[in-house]
C-alpha positions as CSV (number, residue, x, y, z in Angstrom):
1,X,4.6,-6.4,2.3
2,X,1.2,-6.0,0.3
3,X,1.5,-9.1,-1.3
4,X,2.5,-10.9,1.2
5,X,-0.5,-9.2,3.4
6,X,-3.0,-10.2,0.7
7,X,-1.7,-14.0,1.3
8,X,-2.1,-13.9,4.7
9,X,-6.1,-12.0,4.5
10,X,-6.9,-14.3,1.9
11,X,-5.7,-17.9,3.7
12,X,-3.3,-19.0,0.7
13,X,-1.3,-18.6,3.8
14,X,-2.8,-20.5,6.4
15,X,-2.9,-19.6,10.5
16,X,-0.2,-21.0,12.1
17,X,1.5,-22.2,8.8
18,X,5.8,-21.8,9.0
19,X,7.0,-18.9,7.1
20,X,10.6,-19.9,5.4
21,X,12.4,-17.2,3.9
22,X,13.5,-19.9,0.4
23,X,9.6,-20.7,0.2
24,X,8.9,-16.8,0.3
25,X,11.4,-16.0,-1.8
26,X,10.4,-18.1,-4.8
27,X,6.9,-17.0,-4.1
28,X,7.0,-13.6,-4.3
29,X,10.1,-13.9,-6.8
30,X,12.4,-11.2,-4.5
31,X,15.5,-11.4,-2.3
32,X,16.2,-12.7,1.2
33,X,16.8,-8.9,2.7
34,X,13.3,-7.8,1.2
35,X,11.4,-10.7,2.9
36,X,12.9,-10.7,6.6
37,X,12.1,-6.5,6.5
38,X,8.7,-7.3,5.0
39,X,8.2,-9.9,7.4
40,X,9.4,-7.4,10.2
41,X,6.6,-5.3,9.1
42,X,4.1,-7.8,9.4
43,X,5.0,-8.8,12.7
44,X,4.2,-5.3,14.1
45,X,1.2,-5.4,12.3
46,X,0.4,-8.2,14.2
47,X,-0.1,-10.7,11.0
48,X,3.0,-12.7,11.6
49,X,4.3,-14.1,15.3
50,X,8.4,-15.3,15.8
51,X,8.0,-18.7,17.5
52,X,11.1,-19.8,19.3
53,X,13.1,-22.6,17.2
54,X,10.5,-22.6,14.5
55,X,10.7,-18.8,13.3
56,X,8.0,-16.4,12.0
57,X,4.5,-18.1,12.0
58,X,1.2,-16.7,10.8
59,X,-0.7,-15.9,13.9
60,X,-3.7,-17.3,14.9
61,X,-7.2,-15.5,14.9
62,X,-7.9,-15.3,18.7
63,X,-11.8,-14.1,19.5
64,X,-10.4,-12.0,22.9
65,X,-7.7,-10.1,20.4
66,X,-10.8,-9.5,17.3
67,X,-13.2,-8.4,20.3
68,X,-10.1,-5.8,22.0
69,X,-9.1,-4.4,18.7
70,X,-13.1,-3.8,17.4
71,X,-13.5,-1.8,20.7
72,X,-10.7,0.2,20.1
73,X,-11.5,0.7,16.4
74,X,-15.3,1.8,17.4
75,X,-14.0,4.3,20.2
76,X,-11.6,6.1,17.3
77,X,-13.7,5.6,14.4
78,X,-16.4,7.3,16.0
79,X,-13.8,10.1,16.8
80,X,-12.7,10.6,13.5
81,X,-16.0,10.8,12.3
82,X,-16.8,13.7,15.0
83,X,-13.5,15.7,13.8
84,X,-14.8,15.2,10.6
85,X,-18.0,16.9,11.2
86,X,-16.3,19.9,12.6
87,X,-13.2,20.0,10.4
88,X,-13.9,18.7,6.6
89,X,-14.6,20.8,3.6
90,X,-17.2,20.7,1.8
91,X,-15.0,18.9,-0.9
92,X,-14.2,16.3,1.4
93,X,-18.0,15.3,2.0
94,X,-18.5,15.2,-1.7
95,X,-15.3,12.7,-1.7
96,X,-16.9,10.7,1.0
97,X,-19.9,10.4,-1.4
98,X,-18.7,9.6,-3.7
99,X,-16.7,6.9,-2.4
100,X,-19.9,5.1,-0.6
101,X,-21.2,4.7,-3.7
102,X,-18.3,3.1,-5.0
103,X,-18.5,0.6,-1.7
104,X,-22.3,0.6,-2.7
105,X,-21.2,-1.0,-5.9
106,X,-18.8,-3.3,-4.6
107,X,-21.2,-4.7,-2.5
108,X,-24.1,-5.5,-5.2
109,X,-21.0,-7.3,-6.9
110,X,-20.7,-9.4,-4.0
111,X,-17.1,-9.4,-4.5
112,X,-15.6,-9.4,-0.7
113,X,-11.9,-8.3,-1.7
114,X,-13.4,-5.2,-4.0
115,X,-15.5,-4.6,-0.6
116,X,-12.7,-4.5,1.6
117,X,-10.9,-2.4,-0.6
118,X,-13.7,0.0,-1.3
119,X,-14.1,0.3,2.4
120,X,-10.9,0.8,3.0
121,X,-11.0,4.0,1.0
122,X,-14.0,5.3,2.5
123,X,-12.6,5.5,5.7
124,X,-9.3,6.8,4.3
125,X,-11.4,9.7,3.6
126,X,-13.2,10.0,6.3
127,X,-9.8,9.7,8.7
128,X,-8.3,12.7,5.7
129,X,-11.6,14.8,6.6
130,X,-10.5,14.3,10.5
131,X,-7.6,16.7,10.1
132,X,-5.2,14.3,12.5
133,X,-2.3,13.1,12.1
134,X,-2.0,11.4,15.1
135,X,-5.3,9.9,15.0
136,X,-4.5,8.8,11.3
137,X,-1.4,7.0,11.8
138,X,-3.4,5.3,15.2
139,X,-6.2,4.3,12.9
140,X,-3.8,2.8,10.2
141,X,-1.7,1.2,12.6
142,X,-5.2,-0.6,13.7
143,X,-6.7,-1.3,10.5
144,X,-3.3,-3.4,9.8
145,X,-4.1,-5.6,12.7
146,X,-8.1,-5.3,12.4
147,X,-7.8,-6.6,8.3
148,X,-8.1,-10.0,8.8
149,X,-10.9,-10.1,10.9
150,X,-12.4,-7.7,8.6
151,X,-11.9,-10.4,5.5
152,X,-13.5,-12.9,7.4
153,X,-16.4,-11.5,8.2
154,X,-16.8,-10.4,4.6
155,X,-16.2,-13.6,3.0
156,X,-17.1,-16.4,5.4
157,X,-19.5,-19.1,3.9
158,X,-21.9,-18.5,7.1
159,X,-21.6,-14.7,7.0
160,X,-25.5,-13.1,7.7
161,X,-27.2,-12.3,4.8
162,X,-28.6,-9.3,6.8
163,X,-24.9,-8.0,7.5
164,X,-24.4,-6.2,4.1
165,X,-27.2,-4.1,3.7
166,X,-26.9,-3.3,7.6
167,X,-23.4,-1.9,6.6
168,X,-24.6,-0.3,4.1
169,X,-27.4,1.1,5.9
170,X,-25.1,2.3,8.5
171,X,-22.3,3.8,6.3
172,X,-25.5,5.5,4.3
173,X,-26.5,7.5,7.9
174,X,-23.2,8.2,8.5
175,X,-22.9,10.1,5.8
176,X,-26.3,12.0,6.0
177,X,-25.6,12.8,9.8
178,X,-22.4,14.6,8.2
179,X,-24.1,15.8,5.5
180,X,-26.2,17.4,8.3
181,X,-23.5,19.0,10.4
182,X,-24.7,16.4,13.5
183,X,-21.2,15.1,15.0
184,X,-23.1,13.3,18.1
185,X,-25.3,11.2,15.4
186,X,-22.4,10.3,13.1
187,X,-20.2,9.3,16.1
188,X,-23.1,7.2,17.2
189,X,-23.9,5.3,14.0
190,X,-19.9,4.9,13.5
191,X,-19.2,3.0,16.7
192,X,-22.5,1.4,16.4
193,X,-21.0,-0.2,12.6
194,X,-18.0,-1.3,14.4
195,X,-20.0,-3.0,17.1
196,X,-22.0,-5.0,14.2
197,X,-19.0,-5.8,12.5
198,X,-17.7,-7.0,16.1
199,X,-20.4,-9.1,16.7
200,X,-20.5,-10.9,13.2
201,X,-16.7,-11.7,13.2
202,X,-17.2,-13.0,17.0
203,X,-19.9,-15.6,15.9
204,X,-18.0,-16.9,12.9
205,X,-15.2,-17.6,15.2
206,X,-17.2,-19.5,17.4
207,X,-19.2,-21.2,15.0
C-alpha cells in the first residue's frame, strides 16, 4: 500500500493511468491477493477509482474535491490543535518542538518528499497531544485522501516562493500559542495554514 501510495503522490503513476494487477505485480515484485487488497485500500483512500469495463484507475485531481477536503481538514486541524492546548503534557510540546525543527530542516533542504514527511510527523504529534481517538482516526482517514494535493503544492514547478516560509511562519506561531496555553490563537493560526495551503494547491490546478 505505501509503495504503491508513494507511486501514485509522486506521478510515476499518472492520473487516470489503468492499473493492471500483472503490471503491479512485477512492479512491486508481490502477489496477485496482496495487490487487489492494497488496491482496495487505496480506493477508500480515495487514490484509486473502479471504472466500469476498464477496472481500478488512478483518480483524477478535481479542484471542487482539493477545496472540500482543505475545508474539512482546517475545521479539525484547528480542533486538534485546541484539544491539544487543553490536554498535552508538557512532554508532548517538547515533542512538537522538536519535530518543527526537524520540518524546519527539511524545508531549507528543499527536498518536497522529506517535507511532506516531516510534516506528516508534526501533525502526528500534534493529533497524539489531542487525546482522541476518534478525531485521530478522522484526521488519518483525511490526510490519505488530502496527500496528493499536499505533494503538489510542495513540489509544483510554479509553487510560490512565499509559500514555505509562510508555513513555516505559521507552524512557528502555532507552536508558541501552545507554548502559551492560548487554544483560541493556535486554532486560529491552524485553520488559517490550511486555508494557505488551500489556496496554493487551488491555483496550481488552475494554472
Amino acid at each position: 500500500v505505501d509503495g504503491l501510495r508513494a507511486a501514485i503522490i509522486s506521478g510515476r503513476l499518472a492520473p487516470g493511468q489503468r492499473l493492471t494487477e500483472p503490471e503491479l505485480t512485477q512492479m512491486m515484485d508481490v502477489s496477485r491477493t496482496v495487490i487487489r487488497e492494497a488496491l482496495r485500500q487505496l480506493e477508500t483512500e480515495g487514490l484509486i477509482e473502479l471504472i466500469p469495463n476498464k477496472g481500478p484507475v488512478v483518480r483524477e485531481l478535481s479542484i471542487d474535491e482539493a477545496q472540500d477536503l482543505y475545508n474539512i481538514r482546517a475545521v479539525l486541524e484547528g480542533h486538534a490543535t485546541r484539544l491539544f492546548v487543553d490536554n498535552a503534557e508538557q512532554s508532548l510540546v517538547q515533542k512538537l518542538d522538536e519535530a518543527l525543527q526537524v520540518v524546519v530542516a527539511a524545508y531549507k533542504e528543499e527536498n518536497f518528499e522529506n517535507v511532506l514527511e516531516t510534516k506528516n510527523k508534526f501533525y502526528d504529534v500534534l493529533y497524539e497531544g489531542a487525546g482522541s481517538g476518534t478525531l485521530s482516526e478522522m484526521l488519518a482517514s483525511l490526510h490519505a485522501r488530502v496527500w496528493r494535493w499536499r505533494a503538489l503544492g510542495l513540489s509544483h514547478p510554479n509553487r510560490s516562493a512565499s509559500r514555505s516560509k509562510e508555513s513555516m511562519k505559521n507552524l512557528r506561531a502555532i507552536l508558541v500559542a501552545i507554548k502559551n496555553g492560548d487554544a483560541d490563537t493556535a486554532e486560529r493560526i491552524t485553520r488559517e495554514e490550511a486555508h494557505k495551503a488551500a489556496e496554493e494547491v487551488m491555483r496550481l490546478l488552475a494554472s
